[in-house]
C-alpha positions as CSV (number, residue, x, y, z in Angstrom):
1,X,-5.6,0.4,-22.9
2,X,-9.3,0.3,-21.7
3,X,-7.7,0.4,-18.0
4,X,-6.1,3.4,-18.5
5,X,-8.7,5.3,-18.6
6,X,-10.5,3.6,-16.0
7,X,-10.4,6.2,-12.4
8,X,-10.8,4.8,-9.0
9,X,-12.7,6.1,-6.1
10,X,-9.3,8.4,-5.0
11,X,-8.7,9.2,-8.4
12,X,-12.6,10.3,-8.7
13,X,-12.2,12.7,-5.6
14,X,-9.0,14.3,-6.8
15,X,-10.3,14.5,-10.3
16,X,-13.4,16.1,-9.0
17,X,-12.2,18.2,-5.6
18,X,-14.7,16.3,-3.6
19,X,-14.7,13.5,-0.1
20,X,-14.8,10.1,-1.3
21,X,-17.8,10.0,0.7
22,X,-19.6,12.4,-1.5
23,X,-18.5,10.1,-4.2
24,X,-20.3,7.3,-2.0
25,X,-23.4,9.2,-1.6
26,X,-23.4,10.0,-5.5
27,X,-23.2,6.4,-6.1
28,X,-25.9,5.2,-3.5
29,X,-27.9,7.6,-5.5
30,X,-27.1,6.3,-9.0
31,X,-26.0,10.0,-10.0
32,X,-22.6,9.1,-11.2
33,X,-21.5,7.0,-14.1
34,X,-19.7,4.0,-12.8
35,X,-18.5,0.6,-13.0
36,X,-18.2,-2.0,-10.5
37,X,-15.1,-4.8,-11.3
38,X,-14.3,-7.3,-8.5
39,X,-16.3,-5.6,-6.2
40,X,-14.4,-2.3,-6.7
41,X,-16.0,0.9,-8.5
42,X,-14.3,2.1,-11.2
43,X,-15.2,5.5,-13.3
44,X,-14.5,6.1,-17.2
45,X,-13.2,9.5,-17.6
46,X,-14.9,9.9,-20.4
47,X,-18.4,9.9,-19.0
48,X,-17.6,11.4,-16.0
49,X,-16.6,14.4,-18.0
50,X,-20.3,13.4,-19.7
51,X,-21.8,13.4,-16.7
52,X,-20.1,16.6,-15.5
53,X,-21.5,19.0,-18.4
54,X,-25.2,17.5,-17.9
55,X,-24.6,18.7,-14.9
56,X,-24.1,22.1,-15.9
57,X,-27.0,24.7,-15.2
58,X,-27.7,27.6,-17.5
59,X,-29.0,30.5,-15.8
């Protein structure tokens, strides 16, 4: 059940609407919640979506 809502990095960059190298970048950077399994990265929806509405600027 936990793999289910594990996302890899082509999932990510549909999810999101952004290059899997912007994904890349994000995680060179440590901006994006992830996991790395057997050398693979893996993302939790859950925190992405997290992540996403930290993101979020009030102006």
């Amino acid at each position: 059940m936990f793999t289910k809502s594990l996302m890899d990095i082509d999932e990510l960059s549909t999810y999101l609407k952004v290059t899997r190298r912007t994904i890349y970048s994000w995680l060179k950077g440590g901006k994006v919640p992830a996991i790395k399994l057997v050398g693979q990265w893996r993302f939790k929806k859950d925190k992405i979506d997290e992540w996403l509405e930290s993101q979020v600027e009030v102006r």
